[in-house]
C-alpha positions, 0 to 999 in steps of 0.5 A, a space after each residue: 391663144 390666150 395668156 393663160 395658156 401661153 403660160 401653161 405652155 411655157 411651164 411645161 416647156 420649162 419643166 421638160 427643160 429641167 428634167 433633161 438637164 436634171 437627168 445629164 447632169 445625174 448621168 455626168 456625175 455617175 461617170 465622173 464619179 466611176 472614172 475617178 475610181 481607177 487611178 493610173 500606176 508607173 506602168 499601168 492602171 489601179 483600183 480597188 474593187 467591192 469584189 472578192 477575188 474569185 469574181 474579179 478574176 472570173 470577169 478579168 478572164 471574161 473581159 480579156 476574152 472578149 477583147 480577143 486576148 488568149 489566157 495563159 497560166 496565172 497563179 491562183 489564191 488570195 493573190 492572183 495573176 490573170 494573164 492574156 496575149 494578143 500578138 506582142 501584147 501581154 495584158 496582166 492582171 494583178 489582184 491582190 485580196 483585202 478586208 478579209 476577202 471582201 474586196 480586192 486591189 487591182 493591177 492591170 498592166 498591157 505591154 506590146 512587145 519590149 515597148 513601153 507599157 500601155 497606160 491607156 490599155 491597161 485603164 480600159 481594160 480596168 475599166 471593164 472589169 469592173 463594170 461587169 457585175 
């Protein structure tokens, strides 16, 4: 093998190098960057949402849904409850109507029983909220 090729190869080894990190990197930071979005609450989770209403509630319903919750009743309007049970926990979901309908802040508080509130639960589910688009 000559050096001209060695070089070559080193390059080419280098540059494939580049593009994984490059790429983990990119990856990292838009995870980073949408876990930062939900903040914790006293009892539950937080956010705001690029969404109005009605589509936060559609993919709240969904999300509880598929997590095996059963949707009980919920107000409807500007501000909205979404609410779920699966056995002793209660899931309920709090969206609150702003920039004229643009957006919305989101609660979501999980409870199993008279125990403390779910934090973790209530996140994960917030989580996915969102993340349905």
């Amino acid at each position: 093998m000559t050096m001209r090729m060695k070089s070559l190869g080193l390059r080419a080894a280098l540059m494939v190098a580049l593009a994984f990190s490059t790429t983990g990197c990119l990856a990292a930071a838009a995870a980073a960057g949408a876990g930062a979005a939900i903040g914790y609450s006293e009892r539950g989770a937080k956010s705001d949402v690029g969404a109005p209403v009605a589509t936060v509630v559609a993919n709240s319903r969904a999300v509880l849904r598929v997590m095996g919750f059963t949707l009980g009743s919920g107000s409807e309007g500007n501000n909205t409850t979404v609410v779920g049970t699966r056995g002793d926990m209660r899931v309920t979901v709090d969206i609150e109507s702003e920039d004229n309908g643009a957006s919305s802040e989101v609660y979501v508080f999980a409870r199993e029983g008279n125990l403390d509130w779910d934090r973790d639960l209530s996140r994960d589910i917030l989580g996915r909220i969102m993340a349905r688009r």
